[in-house]
C-alpha positions in Angstrom: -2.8 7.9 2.6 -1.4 9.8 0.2 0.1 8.0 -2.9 3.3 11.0 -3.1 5.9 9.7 -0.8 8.3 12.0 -1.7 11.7 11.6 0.1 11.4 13.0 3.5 13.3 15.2 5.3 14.4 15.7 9.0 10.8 17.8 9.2 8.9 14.4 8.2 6.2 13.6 6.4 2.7 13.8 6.4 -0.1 11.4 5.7 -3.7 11.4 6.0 -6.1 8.3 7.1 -9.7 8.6 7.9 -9.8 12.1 7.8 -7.2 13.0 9.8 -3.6 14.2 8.9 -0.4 13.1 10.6 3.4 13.8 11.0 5.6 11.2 10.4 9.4 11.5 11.6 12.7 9.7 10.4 13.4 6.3 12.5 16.4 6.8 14.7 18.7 4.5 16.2 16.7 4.7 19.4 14.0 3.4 17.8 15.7 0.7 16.6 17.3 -0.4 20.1 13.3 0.4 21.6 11.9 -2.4 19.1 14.5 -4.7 20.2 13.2 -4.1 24.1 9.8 -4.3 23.0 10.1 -7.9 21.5 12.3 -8.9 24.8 9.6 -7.6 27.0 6.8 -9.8 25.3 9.3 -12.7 25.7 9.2 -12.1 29.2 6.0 -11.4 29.0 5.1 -14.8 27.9 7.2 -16.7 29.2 5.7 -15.1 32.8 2.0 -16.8 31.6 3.6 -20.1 31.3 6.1 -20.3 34.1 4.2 -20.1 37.1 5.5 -23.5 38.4 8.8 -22.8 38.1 11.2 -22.4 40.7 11.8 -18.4 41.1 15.8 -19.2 40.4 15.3 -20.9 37.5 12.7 -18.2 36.1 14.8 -15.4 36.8 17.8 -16.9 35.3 15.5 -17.7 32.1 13.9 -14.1 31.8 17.9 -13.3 32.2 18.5 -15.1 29.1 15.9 -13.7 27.4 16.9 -10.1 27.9 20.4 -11.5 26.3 18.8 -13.1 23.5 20.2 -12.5 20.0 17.1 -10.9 18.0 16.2 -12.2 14.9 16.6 -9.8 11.9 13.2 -11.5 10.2 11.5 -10.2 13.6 12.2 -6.6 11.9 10.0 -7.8 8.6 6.9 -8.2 10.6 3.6 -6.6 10.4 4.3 -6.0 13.7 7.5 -4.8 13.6 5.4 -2.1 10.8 2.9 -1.3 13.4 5.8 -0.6 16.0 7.8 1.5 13.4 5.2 3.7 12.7 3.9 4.2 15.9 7.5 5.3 16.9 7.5 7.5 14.3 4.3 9.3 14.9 4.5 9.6 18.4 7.0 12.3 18.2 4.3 14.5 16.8 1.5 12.3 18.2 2.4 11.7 21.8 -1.2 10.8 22.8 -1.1 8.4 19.9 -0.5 4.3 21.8 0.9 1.2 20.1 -2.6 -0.5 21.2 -4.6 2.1 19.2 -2.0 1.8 15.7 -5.1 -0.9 14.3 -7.5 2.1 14.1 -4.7 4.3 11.8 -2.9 1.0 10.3 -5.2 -2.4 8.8 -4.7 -4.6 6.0 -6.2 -2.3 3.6 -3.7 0.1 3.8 -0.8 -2.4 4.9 1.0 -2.1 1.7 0.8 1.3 1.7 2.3 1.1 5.4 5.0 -0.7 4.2 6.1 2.0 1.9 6.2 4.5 4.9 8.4 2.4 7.3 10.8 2.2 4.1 10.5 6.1 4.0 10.6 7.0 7.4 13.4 4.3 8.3 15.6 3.2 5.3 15.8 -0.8 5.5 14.4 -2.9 8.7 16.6 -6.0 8.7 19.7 -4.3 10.5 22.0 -6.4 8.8 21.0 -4.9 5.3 23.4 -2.0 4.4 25.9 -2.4 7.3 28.3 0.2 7.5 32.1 -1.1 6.0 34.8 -0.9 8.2 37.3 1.1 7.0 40.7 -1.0 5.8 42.8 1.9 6.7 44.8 2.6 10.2 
């Protein structure tokens, strides 16, 4: 990866790993709200391994409560969180690229190197970081 990570525009960026040269695009808000489903969905998913003696009722109510489950903000400092970030953001110019395959473009070699990229192509993860004021006026 390239050690330049100029500021991006709405074009994105480009990186190269292993030979191979990618696109990156700017995190939107959909992204955002698509990370929050993905970690709800492995909840579920979960949960579903564990619960097969549970009464149906009582396991439908609980994957209902897990789909309203406050997120945790530190659940958008992962390495995973990275890995999903990235993966959202190349896939717009990489559609054949899957989350499964992001450990064959993103390891622990390159991780800090990652982390610069998801503060490029997104801005801050934590979503409570740089909140937008209300405005005091009517």
């Amino acid at each position: 990866m390239s050690d330049n990570l100029s500021d991006m525009t709405n074009a994105g960026m480009d990186f190269e790993i292993g030979g191979k040269k990618y696109k990156l695009c700017k995190l939107t808000i959909d992204d955002m709200a698509e990370f929050e489903m993905y970690i709800r969905a492995k909840r579920v998913e979960e949960f579903l391994k564990i619960s097969n003696k549970i009464d149906i009722k009582d396991r439908s109510q609980m994957i209902d409560a897990i789909f309203s489950s406050e997120i945790n903000t530190s659940e958008f400092e992962t390495i995973g969180a990275s890995r999903f970030f990235v993966w959202r953001s190349l896939k717009k110019n990489h559609p054949e690229i899957k989350l499964e395959e992001m450990g064959k473009i993103l390891n622990m070699d390159n991780l800090a190197e990652v982390n610069k990229i998801v503060g490029r192509i997104g801005g801050s993860r934590n979503p409570k970081k740089g909140k937008v004021k209300k405005s005091s006026g009517s």
